[in-house]
N, C-alpha and C positions, 0 to 999 in steps of 0.2 A: 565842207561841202558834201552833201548827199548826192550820191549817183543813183540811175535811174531806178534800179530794185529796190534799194532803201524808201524812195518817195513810194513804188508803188505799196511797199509789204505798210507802212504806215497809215497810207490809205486805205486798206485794207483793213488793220487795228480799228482806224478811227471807223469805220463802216459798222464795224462788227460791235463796237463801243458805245456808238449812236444809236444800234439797233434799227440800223437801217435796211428794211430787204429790196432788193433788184430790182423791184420796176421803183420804188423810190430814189432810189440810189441813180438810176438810169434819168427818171426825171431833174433831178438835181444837177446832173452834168450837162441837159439839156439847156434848163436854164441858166448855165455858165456859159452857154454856147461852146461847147467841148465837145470832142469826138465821144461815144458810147463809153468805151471802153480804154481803161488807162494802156494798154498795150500799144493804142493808134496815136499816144499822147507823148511831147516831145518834156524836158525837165522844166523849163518854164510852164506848161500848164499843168501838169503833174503839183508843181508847187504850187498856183491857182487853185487846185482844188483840193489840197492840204492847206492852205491858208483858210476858204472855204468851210471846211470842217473843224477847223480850230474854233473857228468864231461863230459856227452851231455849237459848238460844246465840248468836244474831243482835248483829252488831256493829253499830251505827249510825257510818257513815265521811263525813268530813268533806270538803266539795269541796277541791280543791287549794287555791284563794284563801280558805279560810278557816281556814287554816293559820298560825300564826304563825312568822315568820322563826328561821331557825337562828341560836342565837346562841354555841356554841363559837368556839372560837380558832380552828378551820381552818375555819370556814362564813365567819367574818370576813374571816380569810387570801384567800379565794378571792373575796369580795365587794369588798375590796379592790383587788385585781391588776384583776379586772373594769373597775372601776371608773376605775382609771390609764389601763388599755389603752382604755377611751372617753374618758378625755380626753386621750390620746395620738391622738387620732381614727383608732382601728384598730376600733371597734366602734361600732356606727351607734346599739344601743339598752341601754342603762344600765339597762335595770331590770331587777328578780330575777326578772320571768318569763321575761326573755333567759339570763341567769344559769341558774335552772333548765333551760331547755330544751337548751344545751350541755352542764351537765354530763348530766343524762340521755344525749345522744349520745354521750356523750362513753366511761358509764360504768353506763347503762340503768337507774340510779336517779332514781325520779320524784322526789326530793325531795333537797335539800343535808341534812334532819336524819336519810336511812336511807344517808346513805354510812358506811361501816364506813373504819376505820381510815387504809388502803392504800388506798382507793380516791381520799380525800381529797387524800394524799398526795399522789399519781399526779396528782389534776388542779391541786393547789397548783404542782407540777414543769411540768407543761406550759404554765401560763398565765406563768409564770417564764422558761420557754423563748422563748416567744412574745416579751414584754416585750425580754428579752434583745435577739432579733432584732431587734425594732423599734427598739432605739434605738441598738444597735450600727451596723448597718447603714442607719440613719436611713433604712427604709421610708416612701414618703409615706403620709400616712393616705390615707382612704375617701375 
């Protein structure tokens, strides 16, 4: 259940998402027969006019961490090799928001489930590379 700051800061999102300005904005709650402004507004019309803006267009987007884990064969692939190379002690932190944050550098996708094809590929080859060196060359770890 969202309490009332959640509905309004959402509405707000979706305002600013829709590219909607003030007196548009003001008319639209007119025609919902709504008070002006969400501050005069109780949780039931607040949700009125987020349901409203859903169904203009407005996406409700989910924080990073409340994402569920990629679970293809190359999300695996890549969660793997990760996970060697930290216990090959060449990487200090193990977890998938290490994991994400590299490949992001790596390849400017926030997430391991929006890498397209090639891009997967690209960073499955390089942490392979890496591996490689490490133990060819018997790098000491960290």
């Amino acid at each position: 259940m969202k309490n009332r700051q959640q509905f309004i800061q959402l509405i707000h999102i979706a305002k600013s998402q829709l590219g909607l300005d003030d007196p548009t904005y003001r008319a639209m709650l007119a025609g919902l027969e709504l008070p002006d402004s969400t501050t005069k507004m109780g949780i039931p019309q607040l949700g009125k006019v987020l349901e409203h803006l859903k169904r203009s267009g407005f996406k409700v987007r989910s924080k990073a961490g409340d994402r569920s884990q990629a679970d293809d064969d190359q999300s695996k692939m890549l969660r793997g090799l990760w996970l060697e190379l930290f216990n090959l002690g060449h990487i200090r932190d193990a977890s998938e928001a290490a994991l994400t944050a590299w490949v992001k550098r790596e390849t400017g996708a926030d997430a391991l489930q929006w890498l397209n094809g090639q891009q997967a590929q690209s960073t499955i080859e390089k942490l392979k590379r890496w591996r490689k060196r490490v133990v060819k060359v018997g790098v000491p770890p960290l």
